[in-house]
N, C-alpha and C positions, 0 to 999 in steps of 0.2 A: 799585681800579683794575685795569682785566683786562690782563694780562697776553700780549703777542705774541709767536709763536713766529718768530725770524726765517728767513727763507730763505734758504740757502746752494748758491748754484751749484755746479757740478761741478769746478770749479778753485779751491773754496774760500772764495771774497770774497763778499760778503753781494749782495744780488738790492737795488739801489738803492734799489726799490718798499717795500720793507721796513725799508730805515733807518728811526731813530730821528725822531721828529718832532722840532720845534725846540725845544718847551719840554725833551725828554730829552736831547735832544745840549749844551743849557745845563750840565745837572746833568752831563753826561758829560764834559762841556766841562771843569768846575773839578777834578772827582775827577782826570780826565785832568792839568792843571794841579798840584796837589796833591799827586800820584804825582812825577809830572817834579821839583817841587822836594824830595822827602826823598831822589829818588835821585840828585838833583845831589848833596844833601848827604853822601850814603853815600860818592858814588865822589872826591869831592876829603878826605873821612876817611879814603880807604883809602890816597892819595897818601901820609899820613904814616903809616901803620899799617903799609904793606908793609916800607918798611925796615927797620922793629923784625924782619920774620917774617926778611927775609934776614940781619940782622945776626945772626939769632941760631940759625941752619939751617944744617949743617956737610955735605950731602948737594950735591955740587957741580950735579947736574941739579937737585935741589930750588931751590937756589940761582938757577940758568940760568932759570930754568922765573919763579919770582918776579921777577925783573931786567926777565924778558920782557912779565910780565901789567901789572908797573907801567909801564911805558913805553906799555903799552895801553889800564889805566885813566889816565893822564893824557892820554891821545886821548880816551875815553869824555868824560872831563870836555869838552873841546872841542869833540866832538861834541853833548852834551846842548846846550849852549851854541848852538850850530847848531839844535838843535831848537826853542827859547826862540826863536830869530828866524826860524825858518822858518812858526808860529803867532803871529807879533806878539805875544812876549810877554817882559819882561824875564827873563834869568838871577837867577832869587834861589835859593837853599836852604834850606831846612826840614827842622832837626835831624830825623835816621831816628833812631827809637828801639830800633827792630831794629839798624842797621847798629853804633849804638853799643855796643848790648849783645853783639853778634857779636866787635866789637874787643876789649872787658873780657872775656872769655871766652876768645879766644885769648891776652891778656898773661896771664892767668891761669895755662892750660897750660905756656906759659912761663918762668913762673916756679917752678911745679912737678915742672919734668921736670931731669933733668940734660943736658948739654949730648951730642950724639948721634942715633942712630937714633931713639930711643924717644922725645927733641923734636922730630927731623922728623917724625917719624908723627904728633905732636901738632899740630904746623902746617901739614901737611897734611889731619889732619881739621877744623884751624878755618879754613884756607882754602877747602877745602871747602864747609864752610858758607853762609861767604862766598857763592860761587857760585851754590850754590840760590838763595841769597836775590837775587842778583843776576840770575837766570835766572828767576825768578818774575816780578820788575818789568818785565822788559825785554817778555817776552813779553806780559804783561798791558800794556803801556804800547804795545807794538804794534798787540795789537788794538785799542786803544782811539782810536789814532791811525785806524785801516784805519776805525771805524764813521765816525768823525768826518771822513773825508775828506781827513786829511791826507798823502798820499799823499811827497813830502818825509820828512815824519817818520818813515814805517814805512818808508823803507827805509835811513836813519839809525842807527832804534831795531833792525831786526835785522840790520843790521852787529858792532854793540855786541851783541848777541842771539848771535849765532854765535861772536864771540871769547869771549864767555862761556864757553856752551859746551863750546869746545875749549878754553879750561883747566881747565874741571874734569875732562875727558877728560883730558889730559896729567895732571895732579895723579895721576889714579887711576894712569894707566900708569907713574907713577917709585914712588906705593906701592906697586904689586904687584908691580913687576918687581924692586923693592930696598929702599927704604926699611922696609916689614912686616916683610919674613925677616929683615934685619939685627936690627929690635927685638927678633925673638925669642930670638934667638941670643944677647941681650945681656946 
């Protein structure tokens, strides 16, 4: 199958003439679909995940900063929700294999570290994580909406895309300003 290079205007958004024909935006269509529900499933597992990171993070920004992002992922969640009916499509979830293994990893750290700087550094690198992983979908679930037209959806998907983002910006700015040096010191 030969392969098209597509054309991108000067502001970014693909040249109409160059979309995907219909049998590709089909396939683009369900991968699209299929994405949507493992990171429904991620962001209503983080709903329960987060409070184990604050219950157990003694760094009072750290604390602030987590309080803040879950009251964000459970908009995320309402917003994917939003996405699900803005493509006529029901809300379902589809266990993240990723997000799963992100959470076992961070109770991990957890339960390895003592309680302190050196487990907020820990929980700061597994929400981190987090984040990438969160920053990958969103963006890729953007584009994919932008090829497919659904114009709703990417601006939805990078609302959720930007708050991303800016916590994992925040996350770095409370480890480097405090959380690191206290570990070392410790």
């Amino acid at each position: 199958m030969e392969k098209k290079k597509k054309a991108k205007l000067s502001n970014g958004k693909m040249d109409k003439s160059e979309m995907p024909n219909s049998m590709d935006q089909n396939k683009l269509m369900k991968l699209f679909e299929d994405e949507l529900k493992d990171i429904y499933w991620a962001e209503k597992a983080l709903t329960k995940a987060i409070p184990k990171l604050i219950k157990n993070a003694t760094s009072e920004d750290l604390i602030d900063a987590l309080e803040n992002h879950l009251e964000e992922t459970e908009e995320h969640v309402k917003r994917l929700e939003n996405v699900f009916d803005v493509i006529g499509k029901k809300a379902v979830a589809k266990k993240c294999e990723a997000m799963e293994g992100l959470i076992k990893e961070s109770e991990s750290i957890m339960e390895d570290c003592e309680e302190g700087p050196m487990c907020d550094a820990g929980i700061i690198s597994a929400a981190q994580k987090v984040e990438h992983y969160e920053i990958a979908s969103y963006g890729t679930l953007r584009a994919f909406a932008e090829i497919l037209g659904h114009d709703e959806a990417v601006q939805l998907l990078e609302e959720t895309l930007n708050e991303e983002k800016s916590a994992d910006e925040k996350l770095t700015e409370i480890a480097i300003s405090v959380i690191n040096i206290e570990a070392v010191e410790e």
